[in-house]
C-alpha angles and dihedrals in degrees: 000000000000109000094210082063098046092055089044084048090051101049088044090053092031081060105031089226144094103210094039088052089050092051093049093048106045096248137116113249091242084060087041082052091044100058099039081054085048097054098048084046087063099043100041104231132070112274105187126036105228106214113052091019111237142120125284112216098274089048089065097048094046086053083058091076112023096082084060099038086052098038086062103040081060099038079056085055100051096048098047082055094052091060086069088035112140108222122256151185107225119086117205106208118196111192131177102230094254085041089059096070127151082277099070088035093059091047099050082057092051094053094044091049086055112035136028102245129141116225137204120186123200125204102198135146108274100252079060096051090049091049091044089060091035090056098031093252089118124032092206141020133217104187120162141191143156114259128143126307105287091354117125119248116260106254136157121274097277101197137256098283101050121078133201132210134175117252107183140335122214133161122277120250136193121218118217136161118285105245096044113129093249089051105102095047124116089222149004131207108233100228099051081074096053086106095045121098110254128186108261085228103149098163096055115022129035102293111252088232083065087054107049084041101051080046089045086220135109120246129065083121117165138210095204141044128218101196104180139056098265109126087179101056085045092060088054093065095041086059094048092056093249085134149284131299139196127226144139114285094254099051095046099048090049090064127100130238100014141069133254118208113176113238118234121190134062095059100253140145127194105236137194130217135201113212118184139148118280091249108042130189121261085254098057095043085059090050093045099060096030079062095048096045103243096098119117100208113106 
C-alpha cells in the first residue's frame, strides 16, 4: 500500500469531503479521486462511499491501522535523520498534563542551572506526546496512566528505536465538588462509582474506557466532555457537578475549588513514563537521569 494514498484516504475520510481533502492536502480533486480509486484498486473492494462521503466496511477497518501504519513510516523517517543529526542545545519536552508534576519541574531547573541548554515544553494528550518522540518532534516524552502496582503502562508497540522507563508511581485520586456527600472520605473504592456521572476528559484524566476496563464493569458514562490539556479548566467542571474525574494524588490535590479523596481499591497506582529514542541527545540524557534522580549535576 502506497503511503501517499493512505494519507490522501485519511484526510478524505478525516473531512468527510473530497474537495476539502484536496484543499488540505495541495491536489486537485481529480488527483484526490485518482488515488482513493487506486487504493481500492490495490486492495480489491470500495473503500469510501461517494455520496455522502463515509467509509464502507472495509473502509473502517482499513482506518483501524493506518494511524499506526503512517505513525511508523514516519517514526522510520525520523530516526534514520537523527543519525546525521547535528548536536544541539536545545531540548524539545512533550508531557501529558498529570505526567508534568513538581518533579519534572524540578528537574527542568536543575538542568538549566547546570547546563546551557533552551527548553520547550509541550502539554499535549498522551497519543501526541507518543507521536511527537516517535517522529523527532519532540526529543523526549512524559505519558501517564493508572495500571497495577509495578506493572508498565499499556502503550502501543513503539518501535525498535524508542525506550521506556518508569519516572515516578503515586495513588490514584478522584476529584469531586466540594460539598458532595463522599467528599469528606479518606478513600473510595472505584467500583462503587461506576453509576456516578464522571466527566468523558481523556486528554487530560484517566479515560473512562481505562476505568470501566481495570474494574472490569459498564458505567462511568458521562454528560460532558472536557477535549484539551487543561487540568484547571477540568477542575472547574468538576466544582460545578458536572461530573468525577480521575488523576494522580498530587495533581488532584493541587487543584482549586474541589476535593480530592484516594481511591482504594482496586489495587492502582498512577504511573509516569519517560520515551525517548534509543540514542538520545547529551541534553536529554541529563534530563533523564536528573528526573530520575541518578544525575550528578547540582
Amino acid at each position: 500500500m502506497d503511503p501517499h494514498l493512505l494519507r490522501t484516504f485519511v484526510a478524505v475520510l478525516d473531512h468527510r469531503s473530497f474537495s476539502t481533502a484536496a484543499s488540505a492536502l495541495g491536489y486537485t480533486q481529480s488527483a484526490v479521486s485518482q488515488h482513493i480509486a487506486a487504493l481500492e484498486t490495490d486492495l480489491g473492494t470500495r473503500l469510501v462511499e461517494r455520496r455522502p462521503v463515509a467509509p464502507t466496511p472495509a473502509g473502517a477497518r482499513l482506518m483501524e491501522h493506518v494511524p499506526a501504519l503512517l505513525l511508523r513510516l514516519d517514526a522510520a523517517r525520523a530516526d534514520i535523520a537523527r543519525l546525521n543529526q547535528v548536536p544541539t542545545s536545545r531540548l524539545a519536552l512533550a508531557c501529558s498534563p498529570a505526567a508534568l508534576g513538581t518533579v519534572v519541574a524540578r528537574a527542568l531547573a536543575r538542568l538549566r542551572a547546570g547546563t546551557r541548554v533552551d527548553v520547550e515544553v509541550r502539554v499535549l494528550s498522551r497519543e501526541a506526546v507518543i507521536g511527537d518522540v516517535l517522529t523527532a518532534r519532540a526529543d523526549l516524552g512524559l505519558i501517564d496512566g493508572i495500571t497495577a502496582p509495578s506493572d508498565p503502562l499499556p502503550l502501543p508497540d513503539l518501535g525498535p528505536t524508542t525506550t521506556t522507563l518508569a519516572a515516578a508511581e503515586e495513588p490514584l485520586a478522584v476529584i469531586l465538588p466540594l460539598d458532595h456527600p463522599l467528599a469528606e472520605r479518606r478513600s473510595l473504592r472505584l467500583p462503587d462509582l461506576t453509576q456516578a456521572q464522571w466527566i468523558d476528559a481523556p486528554d487530560s484524566a484517566v479515560p473512562l474506557e481505562r476505568l470501566r476496563t481495570v474494574c472490569r464493569a459498564d458505567g462511568f458514562t458521562s454528560r460532558i466532555r472536557h477535549r484539551g490539556t487543561d487540568l484547571f479548566g477540568l477542575a472547574a467542571l468538576a466544582a460545578a457537578g458536572h461530573g468525577l474525574a480521575a488523576l494522580p494524588l498530587s495533581s488532584a490535590t493541587a487543584l482549586p475549588a474541589v476535593a480530592a479523596v484516594r481511591i482504594g481499591a482496586p489495587r492502582l497506582i498512577h504511573r509516569t513514563e519517560l520515551v525517548h529514542p534509543a540514542n538520545p541527545t547529551a541534553p536529554v540524557r541529563q534530563l533523564i537521569d536528573l528526573i530520575l534522580g541518578t544525575s550528578p549535576i547540582t
